[in-house]
N, C-alpha and C positions, 0 to 999 in steps of 0.2 A: 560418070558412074559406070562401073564392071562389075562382073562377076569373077571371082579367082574364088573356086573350088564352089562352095555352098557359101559363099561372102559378098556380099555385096559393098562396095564403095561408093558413099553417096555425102551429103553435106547439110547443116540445119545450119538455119540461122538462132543464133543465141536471142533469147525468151529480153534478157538483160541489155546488153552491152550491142545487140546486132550484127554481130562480126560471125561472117563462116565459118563455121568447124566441118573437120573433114572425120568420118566415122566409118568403121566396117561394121556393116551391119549381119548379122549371121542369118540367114536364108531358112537352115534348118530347123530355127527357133521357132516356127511356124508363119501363117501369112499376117497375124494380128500380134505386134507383141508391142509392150512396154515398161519402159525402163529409165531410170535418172540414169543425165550423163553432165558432169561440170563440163563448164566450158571452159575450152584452152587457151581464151583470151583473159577472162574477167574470173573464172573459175567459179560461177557462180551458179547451181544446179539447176540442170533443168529436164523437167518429167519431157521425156517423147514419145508420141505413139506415133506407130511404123506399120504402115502396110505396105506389104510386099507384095510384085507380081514377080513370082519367077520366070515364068515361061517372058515374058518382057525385060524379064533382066531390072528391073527398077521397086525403089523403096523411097514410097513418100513417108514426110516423116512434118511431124507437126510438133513445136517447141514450144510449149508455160511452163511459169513459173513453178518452179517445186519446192 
């Protein structure tokens, strides 16, 4: 996981199929946000909410079904 610019690069496991995805998550979007992402395995959507620590540089992110 990094930071490039206000981005963060981090990974959820799919709600579905279990397979990592790899995601940029944007920083500036605030420290609580959420949002449907399919997965790029199985493509099958999943709601994630994202908390961000900027100043740690890190974005947990929690994957259900959506």
């Amino acid at each position: 996981m990094y930071l490039v610019g206000m981005e963060i690069e981090t990974t959820f496991f799919c709600a579905f199929c279990l397979q990592v995805n790899e995601i940029l998550v944007d920083a500036s979007g605030g420290e609580h946000q959420e949002y449907i992402e399919d997965c790029q395995i199985c493509c099958r959507p999943n709601s994630l909410q994202i908390d961000i620590d900027v100043e740690g540089r890190t974005a947990g992110i929690l994957a259900e079904p959506a």
